[in-house]
N, C-alpha and C positions, 0 to 999 in steps of 0.2 A: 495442853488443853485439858484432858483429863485432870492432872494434878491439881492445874485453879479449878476446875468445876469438882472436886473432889472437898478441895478445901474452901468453897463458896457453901459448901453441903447443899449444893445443886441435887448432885449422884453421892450414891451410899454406897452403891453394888449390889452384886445376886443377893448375897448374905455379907454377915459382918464381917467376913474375912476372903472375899473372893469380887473383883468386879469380872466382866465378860466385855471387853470393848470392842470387839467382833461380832457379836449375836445383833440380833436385831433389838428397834426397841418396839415394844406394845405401846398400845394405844393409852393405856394405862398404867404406865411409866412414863412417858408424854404429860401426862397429865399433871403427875404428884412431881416432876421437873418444872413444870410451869405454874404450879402452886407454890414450889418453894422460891422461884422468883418473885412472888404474889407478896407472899408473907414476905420474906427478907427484904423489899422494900417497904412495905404497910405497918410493919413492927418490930425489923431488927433482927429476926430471927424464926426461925422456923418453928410454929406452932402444933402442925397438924400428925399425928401418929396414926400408924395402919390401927385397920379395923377386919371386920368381916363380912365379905371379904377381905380381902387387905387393903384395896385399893378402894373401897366405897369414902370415906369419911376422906377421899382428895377430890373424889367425882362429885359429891355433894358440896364441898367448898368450892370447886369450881364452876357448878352450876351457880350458886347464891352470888359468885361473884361476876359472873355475866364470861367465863372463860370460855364456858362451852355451854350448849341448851340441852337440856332433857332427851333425850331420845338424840341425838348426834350419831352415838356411835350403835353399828348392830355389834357388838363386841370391844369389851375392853381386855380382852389378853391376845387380842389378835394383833401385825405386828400394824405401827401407823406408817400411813404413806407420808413422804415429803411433803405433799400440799396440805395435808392434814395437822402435820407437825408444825408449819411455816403458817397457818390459821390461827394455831389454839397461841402460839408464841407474838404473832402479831395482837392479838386481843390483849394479851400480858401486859409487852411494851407500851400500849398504847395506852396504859393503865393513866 
């Protein structure tokens, strides 16, 4: 599972050469996961690059594209709960 969502360029990892498939995931990790399902069906590929913070410019394309609403989360590096994750991915699929 990793492997295909690794090579869907779903997940990247912590860094370029290290993933964590034990750690939790934030709420904003969540996010730019279900953005790059957004894009790779909308246009083939994955559009969107970190910002600054790193995570703003997936939270902003997520909001324009109705993933998540403005004010959702009180924290995007906190970790997300299963119903939170199982929300923002039903809005995805339901694209």
């Amino acid at each position: 599972s990793v492997k295909a969502a690794f090579e869907y360029g779903l997940v990247k990892g912590t860094t370029p050469t290290t993933y964590n498939p034990t750690g939790s995931l934030t709420v904003a990790e969540a996010i730019v996961m279900a953005d790059r399902i957004h894009t790779l069906y909308a246009n083939g590929k994955d559009t969107l690059q970190n910002g600054s913070p790193w995570y703003q410019p997936y939270v902003d394309y997520a909001i324009a594209q109705g993933i998540i609403t403005a004010g959702s989360f009180d924290s995007y590096t906190r970790s997300i709960t299963r119903a939170e994750m199982a929300a923002i991915l039903h809005r995805v699929i339901t694209y």
